[in-house]
N, C-alpha and C positions, 0 to 999 in steps of 0.2 A: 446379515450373513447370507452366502450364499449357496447354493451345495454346486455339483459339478454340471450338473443340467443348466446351472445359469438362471435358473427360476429360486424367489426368493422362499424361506421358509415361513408357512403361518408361525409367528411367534405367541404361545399362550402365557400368561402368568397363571403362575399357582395362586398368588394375592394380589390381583388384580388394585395397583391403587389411584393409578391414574389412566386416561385409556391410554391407549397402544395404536397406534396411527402407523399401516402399511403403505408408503411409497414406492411409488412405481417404479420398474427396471429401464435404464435408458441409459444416454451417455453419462446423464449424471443417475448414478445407483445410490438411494440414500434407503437409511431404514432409521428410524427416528424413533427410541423407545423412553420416555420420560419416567422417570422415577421420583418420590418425596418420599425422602430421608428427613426423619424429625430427630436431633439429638438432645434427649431429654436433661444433659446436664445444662446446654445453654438455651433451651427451651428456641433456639433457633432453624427453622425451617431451610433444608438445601434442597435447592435442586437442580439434578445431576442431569444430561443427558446424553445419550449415547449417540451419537450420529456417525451414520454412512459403516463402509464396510470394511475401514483401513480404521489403523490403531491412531493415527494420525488425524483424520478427522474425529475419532472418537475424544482424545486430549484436547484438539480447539473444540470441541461441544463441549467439553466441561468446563474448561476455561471461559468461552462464551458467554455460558449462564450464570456462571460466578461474578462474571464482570460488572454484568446486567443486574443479578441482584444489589452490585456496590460493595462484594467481598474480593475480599483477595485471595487467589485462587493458588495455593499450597504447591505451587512448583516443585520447591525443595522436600517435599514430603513423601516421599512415592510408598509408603505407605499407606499415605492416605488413599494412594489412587487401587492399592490390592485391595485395600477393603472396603472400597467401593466395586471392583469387580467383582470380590468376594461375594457380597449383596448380591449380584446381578445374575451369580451363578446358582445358587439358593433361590431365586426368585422366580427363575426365566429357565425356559430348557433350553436351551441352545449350546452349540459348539464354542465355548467359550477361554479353553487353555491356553491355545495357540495365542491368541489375542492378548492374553494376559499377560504371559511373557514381552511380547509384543512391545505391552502398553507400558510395563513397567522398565525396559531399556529406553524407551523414549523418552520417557520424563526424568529420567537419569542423564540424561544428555542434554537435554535441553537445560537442567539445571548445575551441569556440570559449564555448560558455554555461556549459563546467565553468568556463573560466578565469575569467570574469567575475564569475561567482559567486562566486569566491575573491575577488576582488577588489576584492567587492559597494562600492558608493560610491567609489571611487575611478577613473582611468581608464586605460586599457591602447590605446596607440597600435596601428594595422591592422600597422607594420612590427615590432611586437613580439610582439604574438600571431601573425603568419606566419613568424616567426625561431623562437618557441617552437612550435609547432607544426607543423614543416617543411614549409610550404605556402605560396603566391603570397596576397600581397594580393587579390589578386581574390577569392581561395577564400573570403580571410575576410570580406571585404565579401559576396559570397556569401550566406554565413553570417548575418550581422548581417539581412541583409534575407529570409531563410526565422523569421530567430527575431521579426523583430518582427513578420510574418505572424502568427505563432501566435500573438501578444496579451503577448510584455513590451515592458517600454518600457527601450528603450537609446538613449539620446540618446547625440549624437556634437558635438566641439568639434573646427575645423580646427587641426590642428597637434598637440591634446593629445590626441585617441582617443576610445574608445566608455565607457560606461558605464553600468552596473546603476542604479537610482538607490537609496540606500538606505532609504529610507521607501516604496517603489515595493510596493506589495500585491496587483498582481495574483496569479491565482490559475490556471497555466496547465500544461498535459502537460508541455511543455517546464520551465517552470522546477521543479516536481517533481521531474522524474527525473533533474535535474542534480544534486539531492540527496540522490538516494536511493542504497544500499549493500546492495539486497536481490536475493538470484538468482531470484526469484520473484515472492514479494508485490509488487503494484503495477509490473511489469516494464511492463502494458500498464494507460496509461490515458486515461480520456475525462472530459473538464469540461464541463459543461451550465449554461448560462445559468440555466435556471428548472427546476425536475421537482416535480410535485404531490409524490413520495417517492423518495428515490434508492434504497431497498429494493423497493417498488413498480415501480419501472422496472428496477431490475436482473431481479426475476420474470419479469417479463414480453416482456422484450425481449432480457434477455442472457445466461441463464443454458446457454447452448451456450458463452459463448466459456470462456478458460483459468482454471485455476484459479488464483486470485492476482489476475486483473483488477479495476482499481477503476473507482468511477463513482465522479465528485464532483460534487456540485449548487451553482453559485453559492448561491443561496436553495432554502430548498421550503415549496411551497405548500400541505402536506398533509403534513407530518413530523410523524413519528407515533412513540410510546412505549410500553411497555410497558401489558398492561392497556389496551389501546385510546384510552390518552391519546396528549394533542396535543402533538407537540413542536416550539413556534414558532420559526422557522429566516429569518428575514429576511437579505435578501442584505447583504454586505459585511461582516458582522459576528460570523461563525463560518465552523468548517471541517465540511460536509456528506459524509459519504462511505460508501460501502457495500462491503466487499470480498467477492467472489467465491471460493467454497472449495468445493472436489471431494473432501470427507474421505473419509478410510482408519479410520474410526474406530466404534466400536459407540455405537447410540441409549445408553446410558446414561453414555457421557461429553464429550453435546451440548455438558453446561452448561459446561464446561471450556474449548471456545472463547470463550465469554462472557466467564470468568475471562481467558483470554488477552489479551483486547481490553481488559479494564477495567486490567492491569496496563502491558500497550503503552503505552496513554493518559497515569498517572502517570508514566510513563515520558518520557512525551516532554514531557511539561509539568515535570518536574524541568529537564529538557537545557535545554531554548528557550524556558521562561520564570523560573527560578531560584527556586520553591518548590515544596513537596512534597503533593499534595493526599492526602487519602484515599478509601478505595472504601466504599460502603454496600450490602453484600450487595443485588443479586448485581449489579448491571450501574449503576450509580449513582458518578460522580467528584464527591466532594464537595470542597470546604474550608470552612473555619469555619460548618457547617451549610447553605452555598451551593451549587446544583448547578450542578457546571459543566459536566457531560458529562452524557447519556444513550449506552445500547446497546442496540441491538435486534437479536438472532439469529434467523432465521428459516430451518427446514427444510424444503426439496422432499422428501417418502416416494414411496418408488418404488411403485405399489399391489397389486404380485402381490408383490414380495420382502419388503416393507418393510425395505429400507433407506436410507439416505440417498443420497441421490443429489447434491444441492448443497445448500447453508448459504452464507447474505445476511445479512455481520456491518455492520449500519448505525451510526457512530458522528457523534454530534454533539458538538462542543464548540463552547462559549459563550467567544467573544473579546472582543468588547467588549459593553456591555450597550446596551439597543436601550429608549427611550423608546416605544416602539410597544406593546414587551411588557404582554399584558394585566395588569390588576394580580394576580388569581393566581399569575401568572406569578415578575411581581417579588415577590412574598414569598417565594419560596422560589429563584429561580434568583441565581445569581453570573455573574461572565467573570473570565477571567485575568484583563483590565484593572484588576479591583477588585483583585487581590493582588501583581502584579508588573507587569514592561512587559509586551506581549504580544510575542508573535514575529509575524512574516510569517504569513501563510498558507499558504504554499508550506511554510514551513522547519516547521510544525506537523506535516505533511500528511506531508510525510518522515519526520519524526520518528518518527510515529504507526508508517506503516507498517516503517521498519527496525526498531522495539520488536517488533513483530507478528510480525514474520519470525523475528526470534531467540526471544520466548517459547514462538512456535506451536509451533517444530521441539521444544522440549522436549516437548511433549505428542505428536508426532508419534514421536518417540522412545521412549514410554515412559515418558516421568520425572514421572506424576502427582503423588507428592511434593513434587519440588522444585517444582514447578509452585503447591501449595497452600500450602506453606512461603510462598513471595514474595507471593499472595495475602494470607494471615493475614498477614502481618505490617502490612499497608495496611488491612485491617480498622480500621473508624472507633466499630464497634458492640461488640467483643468485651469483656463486663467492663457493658456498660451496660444498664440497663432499656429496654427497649422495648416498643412494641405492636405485635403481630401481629394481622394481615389476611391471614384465611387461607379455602379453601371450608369449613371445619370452623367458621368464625363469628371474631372478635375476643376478645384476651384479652392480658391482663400478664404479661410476660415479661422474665427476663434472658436475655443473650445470652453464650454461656458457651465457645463455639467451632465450629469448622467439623467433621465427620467425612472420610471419605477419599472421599466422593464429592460434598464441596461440600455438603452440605447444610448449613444453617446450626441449629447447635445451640443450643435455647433452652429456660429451667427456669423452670416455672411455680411461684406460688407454695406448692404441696403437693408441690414437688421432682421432679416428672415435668420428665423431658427428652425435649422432642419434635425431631425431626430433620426440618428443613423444605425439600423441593425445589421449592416454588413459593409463589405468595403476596407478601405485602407487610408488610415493619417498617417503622413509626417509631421513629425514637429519641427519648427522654425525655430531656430536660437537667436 
């Protein structure tokens, strides 16, 4: 909390049970107060924490920790969640009312758009989502009129209730995070009408906030590729997005987030659109020779340590195909559309980043291997001729496998095998 001077308040406990840890004021403002809550009928240990100075980071920190312990974390309960402010208010001196309120319309919403979402096309009467969610009609009317603020469309019929509409494609924070399953990735996010580049904008305006935050761009006007190509992003017709990363990891296993994001992606177009594309070293989602994805990784160097300091993973995918697209364009790019139905935008967008969260922790972890196992085996090129585009000039090649740092291995025709960490193939059919 903060008072009007802008300076944070020392927080004391009355029963001190765990310490109390003051972070610092900056563009990110966090104040991080831990609590252990013992409930003596299930002799089970919680614990709760309070983070930052919005009611909103304070729900994903209890969420967070709940995840992390392996529980499930009482959405529909808000309940649960006053009497754990309750605690907090009892425990801690602080300004705490305002927040409560706060805290308890938010988790009323958020489990008013879980249930709909479950529901998607069909409809769920105000006296049944406040039966299932032990909350007053009001709450949930409420609810309904904060969520169609933020831009879904829930139409409502007297007598029969609310509902999601199921061809409905907006593209909004809220309906996102009613689908997402990650303690991190994408925990915080922001939707933008229009952005020349949502890597570009993430640089340059957000790279203080958390690590995991995304930016998603209706359209952009300046989506850009690998090699300083142009990647055409017309609104309505793909999922634009750039995630925010604070890695713990050595300059030479950048490319590895790349690989992470390229496998995420297959990933989530197997789930929510029910075919299997492949990847074309290094950051390329193809299928049947059609690109449907691009990724673009992008690293802040710190310039006295060089290290990294933030990584801006921008991924495009191509949903339905766009008659605007220049004709270079169309010769070589696809959309889901062309292979299966498409999903939502929203239900991609999730997809995406719950893939991301579970690949990345492998490489966060360690586990390079298994990381390039999943890789190679989506390999679209391994076994096939190619031509390499590389600063050493062009030339023919097979492609014969990856080594243990990603680089992509290729044998020229007098059997030299060159190991390539940048550059560009074509494949040969």
């Amino acid at each position: 909390m903060t008072g009007r001077s802008g300076k944070a308040h020392r927080i004391r406990a009355q029963r001190p049970l765990l310490e109390v840890e003051e972070l610092g004021m900056g563009q990110i403002t966090a104040l991080l107060t831990r609590l252990l809550l013992v409930e003596q009928s299930c002799q089970q240990q919680l614990i709760v924490a309070a983070v930052g100075k919005r009611s909103q980071d304070l729900l994903l920190g209890l969420q967070g920790i709940f995840l992390h312990c392996g529980m499930d974390f009482p959405l529909c309960r808000p309940l649960f969640c006053m009497i754990v402010l309750y605690y907090l208010l009892f425990s801690f001196t602080i300004e705490i009312s305002i927040l409560m309120m706060e805290m308890i319309e938010l988790t009323v919403k958020d489990a008013v758009l879980q249930a709909l979402e479950q529901a998607r096309g069909t409809r769920l009467s105000g006296g049944r989502l406040a039966e299932q969610l032990g909350v007053s009609r009001a709450a949930v009317h409420k609810a309904i009129a904060a969520l169609r603020e933020s831009g879904l469309a829930i139409d409502a019929v007297t007598g029969e209730g609310y509902r999601l509409a199921s061809d409905d494609d907006s593209l909004t924070a809220a309906g996102i995070d009613a689908l997402l399953d990650t303690a991190v990735i994408g925990r915080e996010i922001l939707v933008e009408p229009s952005l020349t580049s949502s890597n570009t904008t993430m640089k340059e305006q957000y790279l203080g906030r958390k690590h995991g935050f995304t930016l998603f761009a209706e359209e952009q006007t300046g989506g850009r590729g690998r090699l300083g190509r142009t990647f055409v992003s017309p609104a309505d017709t793909g999922v634009y997005m750039t995630i925010l990363l604070h890695p713990t990891l050595p300059l030479s296993h950048l490319s590895f987030v790349t690989i992470s994001a390229a496998i995420a992606v297959v990933r989530a177009i197997e789930q929510t659109a029910g075919f299997t594309p492949q990847i074309k070293w290094v950051n390329d989602v193809l299928m049947n020779g059609r690109k449907l994805c691009g990724i673009l990784t992008e690293a802040t160097i710190e310039g006295e340590t060089g290290t990294v300091s933030s990584l801006v993973v921008g991924i495009g995918i191509n949903l339905q195909p766009n008659p605007a697209w220049p004709e270079e364009v169309q010769a070589v790019a696809g959309a889901i559309s062309d292979f299966g139905k498409p999903p939502r935008r929203a239900e991609l967008a999730a997809a995406v980043l719950n893939h991301f969260e579970d690949v990345y922790l492998l490489l966060e972890q360690g586990k390079e291997p298994e990381l390039l196992e999943q890789y190679r085996e989506r390999l679209c090129c391994i076994g096939r001729p190619v031509t390499v585009s590389s600063p050493a000039g062009r030339y023919e090649a097979e492609c014969v496998g990856l080594d243990e740092n990603a680089h992509l291995l290729v044998k020229t025709a007098d059997g030299q095998v060159n190991a390539l960490s940048s550059g560009e193939i074509s494949i040969r059919l």
